[in-house]
N, C-alpha and C positions, 0 to 999 in steps of 0.2 A: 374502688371495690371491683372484685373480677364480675365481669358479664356473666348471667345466669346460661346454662347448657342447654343448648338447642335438643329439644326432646322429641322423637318421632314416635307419635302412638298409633300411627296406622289406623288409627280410626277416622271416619267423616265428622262433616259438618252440615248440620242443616243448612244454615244460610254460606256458606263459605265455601265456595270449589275447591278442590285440594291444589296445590301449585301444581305435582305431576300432570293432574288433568286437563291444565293449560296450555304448558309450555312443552316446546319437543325435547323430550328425554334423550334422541341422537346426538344432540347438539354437542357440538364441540366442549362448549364451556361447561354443559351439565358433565358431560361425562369428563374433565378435568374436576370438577367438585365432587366429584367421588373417588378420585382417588388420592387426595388431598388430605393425608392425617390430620382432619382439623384437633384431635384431642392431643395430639404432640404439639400445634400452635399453641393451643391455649395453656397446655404447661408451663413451655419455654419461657411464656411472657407473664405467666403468674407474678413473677417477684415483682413485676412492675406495678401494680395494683397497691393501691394501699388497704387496708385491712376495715375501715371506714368510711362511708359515704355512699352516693346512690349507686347501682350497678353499673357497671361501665358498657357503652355500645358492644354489642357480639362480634367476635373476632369475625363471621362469615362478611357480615355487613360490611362491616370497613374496609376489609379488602373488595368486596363488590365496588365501592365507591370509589377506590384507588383505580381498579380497571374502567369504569367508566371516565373519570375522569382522562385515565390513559387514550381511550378508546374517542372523545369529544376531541381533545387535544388533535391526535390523528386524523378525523375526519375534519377539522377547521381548517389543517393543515395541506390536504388533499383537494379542499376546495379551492385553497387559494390557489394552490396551483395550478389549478382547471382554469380560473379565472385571470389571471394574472401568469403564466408557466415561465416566462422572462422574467421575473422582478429580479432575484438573484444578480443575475446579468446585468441586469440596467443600474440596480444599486451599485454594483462596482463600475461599472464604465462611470457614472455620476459621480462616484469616490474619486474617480483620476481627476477629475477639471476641477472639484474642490477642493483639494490637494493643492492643484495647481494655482489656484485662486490663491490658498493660503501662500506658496510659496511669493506668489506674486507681491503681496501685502508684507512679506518680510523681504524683497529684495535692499540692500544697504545695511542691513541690521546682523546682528550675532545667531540669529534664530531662520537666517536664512538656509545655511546646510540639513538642518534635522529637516526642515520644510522642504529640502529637496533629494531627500532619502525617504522621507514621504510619500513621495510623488514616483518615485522607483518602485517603491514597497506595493502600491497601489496601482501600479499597470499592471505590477506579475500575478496581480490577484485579478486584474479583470481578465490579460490574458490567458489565464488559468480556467477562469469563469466562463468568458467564449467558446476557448477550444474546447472545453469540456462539453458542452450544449450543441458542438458541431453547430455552430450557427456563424459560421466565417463569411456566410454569404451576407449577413443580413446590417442593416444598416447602424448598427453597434459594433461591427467589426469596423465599418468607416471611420465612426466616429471616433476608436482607440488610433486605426491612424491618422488620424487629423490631431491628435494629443500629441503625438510625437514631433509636430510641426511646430503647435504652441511650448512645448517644454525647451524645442532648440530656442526658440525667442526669449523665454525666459531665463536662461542660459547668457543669453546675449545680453541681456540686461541687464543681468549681475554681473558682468566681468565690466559693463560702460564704468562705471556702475549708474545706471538710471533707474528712477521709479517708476513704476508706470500710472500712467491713466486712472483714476475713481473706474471713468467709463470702461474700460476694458476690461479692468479685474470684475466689476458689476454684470459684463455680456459674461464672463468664464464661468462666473457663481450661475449666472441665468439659465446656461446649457446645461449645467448639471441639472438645475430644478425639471429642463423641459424634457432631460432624458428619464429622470426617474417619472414624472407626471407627464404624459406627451400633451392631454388634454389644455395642458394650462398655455397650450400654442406656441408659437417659434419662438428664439432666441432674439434678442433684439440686433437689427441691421447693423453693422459698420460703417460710419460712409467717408469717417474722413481718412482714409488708408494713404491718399495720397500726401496729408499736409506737411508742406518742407521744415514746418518747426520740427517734427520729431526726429527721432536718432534712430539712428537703421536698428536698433532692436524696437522697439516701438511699432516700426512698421515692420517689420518680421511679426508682429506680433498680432498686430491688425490684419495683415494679412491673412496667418494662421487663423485666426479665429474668424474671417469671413469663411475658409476655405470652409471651417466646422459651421458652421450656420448653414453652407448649403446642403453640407454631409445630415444636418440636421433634419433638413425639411427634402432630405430623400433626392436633389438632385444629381447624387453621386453615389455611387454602389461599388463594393468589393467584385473583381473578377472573380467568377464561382471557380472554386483551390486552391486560391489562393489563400498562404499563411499569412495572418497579420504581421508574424515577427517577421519576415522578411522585408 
């Protein structure tokens, strides 16, 4: 059933201040509710009402409620970026070494290409994410090139063709967890980079990922101008 018509009698209330006497009449949003044909809204959307049952919420209200909610949304969203102004960033650099984790876990198998079209798709989006942020200095611009060390190693692995490591792919998944959460503390060590069981992609790969563990814990920084992609 349509909403009953908002009726203005210009008269007081004893107990009741009137809203004008409240709120500032300058305001922006007041002076948008005035010029706001609400009796052309509630026309247009008559048919939609059915002809029985209780009145329906007033078309002012609901739309109030639509801006507020628009307006909570907005401010949730402004905090978190006060709080947080990097996440964007960190989420995608962390998309690259998960990527790269998955590609790792399909090295041997049919599902290893799309997993390493993946891992493509997913640099040009952190490198997009970086340069946009002008944060090339900072230690997420490191950390994209230190990816590009681990993806030659995983490269290398699929042409041995070799599998890699539980442990290795385990530290790749764990960089990503520690770039998006720094809190949750460094990557776990590599220590056996040297051992002559493995096959030069293995250590190409061990290697890469010590080089990111130091890049992680800030012992290595981008020269300030330098572009990642170079």
């Amino acid at each position: 059933m349509r909403p009953k018509q908002h009726e203005m009698t210009g008269s007081g209330d004893l107990f009741r201040a009137r809203l004008d006497q409240i709120i500032n009449m300058k305001h922006e949003l007041v002076q948008l509710a005035g010029r706001i044909d609400w009796t052309w809204i509630d026309t247009e959307i008559a048919p939609l009402y059915s002809e029985k049952g209780r009145p329906g919420i007033a078309t002012r209200f609901v739309i109030g409620l639509f801006l507020l909610g628009a307006a909570w949304g907005l401010g949730l969203a402004v905090l978190g970026w006060v709080l947080n102004p990097y996440a964007p960033q960190r989420e995608a650099v962390a998309s690259v070494y998960q990527s790269i984790a998955q590609a790792l876990r399909a090295v041997g198998t049919a599902d290893f290409e799309p997993r390493r079209q993946a891992v493509t798709d997913a640099m040009n989006t952190a490198y997009d994410q970086v340069i946009t942020a002008r944060d090339l200095e900072s230690r997420l611009a490191a950390l994209l090139l230190r990816a590009d060390g681990v993806i030659e190693a995983t490269l290398t692995l699929a042409r041995e063709p070799t599998c890699p490591d539980a442990e290795l792919i385990e530290v790749t998944e764990r960089i990503a967890e520690v770039i998006v959460r720094p809190s949750t503390g460094a990557a776990p060590w590599i220590l056996s980079v040297s051992d002559s069981s493995r096959t030069p992609g293995l250590l190409a790969l061990a290697q890469a990922l010590v080089c990111t563990t130091d890049a992680l814990a800030g012992d290595t920084a981008v020269e300030p101008g330098v572009d990642p992609r170079l």
